[in-house]
C-alpha positions as CSV (number, residue, x, y, z in Angstrom):
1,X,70.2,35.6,128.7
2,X,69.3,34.7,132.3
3,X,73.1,34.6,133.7
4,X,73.6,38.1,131.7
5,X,70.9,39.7,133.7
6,X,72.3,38.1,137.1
7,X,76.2,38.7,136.6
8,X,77.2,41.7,135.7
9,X,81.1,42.1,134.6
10,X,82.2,45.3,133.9
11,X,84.5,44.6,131.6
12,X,85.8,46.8,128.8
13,X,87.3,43.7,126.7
14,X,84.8,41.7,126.2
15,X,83.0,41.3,122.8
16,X,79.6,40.2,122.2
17,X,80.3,38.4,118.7
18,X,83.0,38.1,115.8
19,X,80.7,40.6,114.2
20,X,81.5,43.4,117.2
21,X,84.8,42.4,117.4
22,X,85.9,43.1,113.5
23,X,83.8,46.7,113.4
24,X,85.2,47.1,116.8
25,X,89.2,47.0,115.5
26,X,88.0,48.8,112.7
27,X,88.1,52.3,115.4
28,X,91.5,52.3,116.8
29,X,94.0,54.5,115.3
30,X,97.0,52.6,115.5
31,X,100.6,53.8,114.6
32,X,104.0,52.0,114.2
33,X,104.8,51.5,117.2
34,X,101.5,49.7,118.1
35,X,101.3,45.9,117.6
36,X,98.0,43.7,117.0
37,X,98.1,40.4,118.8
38,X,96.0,37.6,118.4
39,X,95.9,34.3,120.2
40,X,94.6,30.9,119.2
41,X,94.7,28.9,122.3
42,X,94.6,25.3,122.2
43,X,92.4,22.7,124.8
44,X,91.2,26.0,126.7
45,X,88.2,24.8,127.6
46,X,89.8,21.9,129.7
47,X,91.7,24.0,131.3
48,X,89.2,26.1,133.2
49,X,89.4,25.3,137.1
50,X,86.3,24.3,137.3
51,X,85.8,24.7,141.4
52,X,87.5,28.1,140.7
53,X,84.8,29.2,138.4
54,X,82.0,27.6,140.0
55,X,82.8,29.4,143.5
56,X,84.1,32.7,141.2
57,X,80.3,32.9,139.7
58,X,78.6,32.0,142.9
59,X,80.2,34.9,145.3
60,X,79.5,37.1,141.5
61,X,75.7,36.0,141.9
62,X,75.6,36.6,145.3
63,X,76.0,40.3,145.7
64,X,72.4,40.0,143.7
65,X,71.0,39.0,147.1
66,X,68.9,36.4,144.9
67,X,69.9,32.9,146.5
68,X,67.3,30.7,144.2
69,X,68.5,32.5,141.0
70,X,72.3,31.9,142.3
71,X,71.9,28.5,143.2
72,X,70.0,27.6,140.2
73,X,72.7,29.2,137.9
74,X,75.7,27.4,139.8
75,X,73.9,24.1,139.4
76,X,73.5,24.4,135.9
77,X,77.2,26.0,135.6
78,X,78.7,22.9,137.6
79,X,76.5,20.4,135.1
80,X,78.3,21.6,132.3
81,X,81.8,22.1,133.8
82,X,81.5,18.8,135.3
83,X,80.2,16.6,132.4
84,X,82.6,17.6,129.7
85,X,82.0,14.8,127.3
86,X,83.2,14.8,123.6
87,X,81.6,12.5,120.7
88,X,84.3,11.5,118.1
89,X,83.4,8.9,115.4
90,X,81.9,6.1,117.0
91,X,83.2,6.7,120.5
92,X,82.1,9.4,123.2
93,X,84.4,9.9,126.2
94,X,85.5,12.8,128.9
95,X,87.6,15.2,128.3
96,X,90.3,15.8,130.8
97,X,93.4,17.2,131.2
98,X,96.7,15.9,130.6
């Protein structure tokens, strides 16, 4: 809960769990001309530009006027971006793009 108290998004569309979500569509009134849309979307995760979201959180952080907390965040953020491995069988490797 550390980067939760540090980053603050207002964002109405975000959900905290699938739990929030279902109750949450459970509320909307919807007619026939409304459409529900869901998306699965594949390899996401490797997708993410990772110097994009690393430099997107920092200047995020920032506006805390907390430079240990922001550093310490974006060095843990870049770890995980950064070392994307994935264990299959017998064999671990990098995920990457292609």
């Amino acid at each position: 809960m550390l980067l939760i108290n540090h980053l603050h998004l207002n964002n109405q569309y975000n959900t905290t769990n699938s739990n929030t979500l279902a109750n949450d569509l459970t509320k909307p009134k919807i007619n026939s001309n409304h459409r529900l849309l869901t998306l699965d979307i594949e390899d996401l995760y490797v997708n993410i530009p990772i110097d994009e979201a690393i430099n997107t959180t920092k200047t995020q952080l920032a506006k805390n006027k907390d430079s240990r907390t922001t550093n310490q965040i974006t060095s843990l953020l870049e770890v995980i971006l950064k070392q994307n491995y994935l264990s299959f069988k017998p064999k671990s490797t990098k995920q990457i793009k292609v």
